[in-house]
N, C-alpha and C positions, 0 to 999 in steps of 0.2 A: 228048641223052640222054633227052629224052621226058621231062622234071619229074622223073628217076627220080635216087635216089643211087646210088653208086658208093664201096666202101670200097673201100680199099690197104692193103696191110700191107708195112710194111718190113721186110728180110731182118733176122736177128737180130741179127750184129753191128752193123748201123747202128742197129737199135733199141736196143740196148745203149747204146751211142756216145750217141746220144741221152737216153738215157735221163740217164745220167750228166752229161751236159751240163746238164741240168735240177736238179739233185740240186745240182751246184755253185752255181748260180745261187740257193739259198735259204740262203744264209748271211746271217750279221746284218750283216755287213759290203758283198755287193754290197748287200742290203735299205736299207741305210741310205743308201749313196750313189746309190740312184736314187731314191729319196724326196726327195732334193735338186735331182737334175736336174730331176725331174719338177715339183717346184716352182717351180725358175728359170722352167721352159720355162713354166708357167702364167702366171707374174706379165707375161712377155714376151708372149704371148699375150691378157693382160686390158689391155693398155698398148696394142697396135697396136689391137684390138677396139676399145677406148674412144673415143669423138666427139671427132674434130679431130686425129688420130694415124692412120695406114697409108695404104695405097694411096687415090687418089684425094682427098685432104686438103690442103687450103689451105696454103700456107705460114705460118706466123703470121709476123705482121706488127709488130713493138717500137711499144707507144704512145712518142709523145716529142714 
């Protein structure tokens, strides 16, 4: 496309469709329960990240 943009418009009724799809999505209720996901998926995410956890990480070993 030569660096250039390129807009699309969707036909009305699918931007409608959409539209609404959107509209449902800000309720206090989906809002709440993805503040949760979003959280789990964090804390699982600072856990693999973390030294000596995720791919490529040592097995530990029990002192005994």
């Amino acid at each position: 496309m030569n660096g250039r943009f390129a807009t699309a418009f969707l036909p009305r009724d699918l931007c409608d469709i959409r539209s609404g799809s959107r509209t449902g999505q800000q309720t206090c209720e989906r809002l709440a329960r993805y503040s949760l996901r979003a959280a789990a998926e964090n804390t699982i995410s600072e856990f693999i990240d973390s030294p000596g956890h995720g791919p490529g990480a040592s097995p530990t070993i029990p002192a005994g």
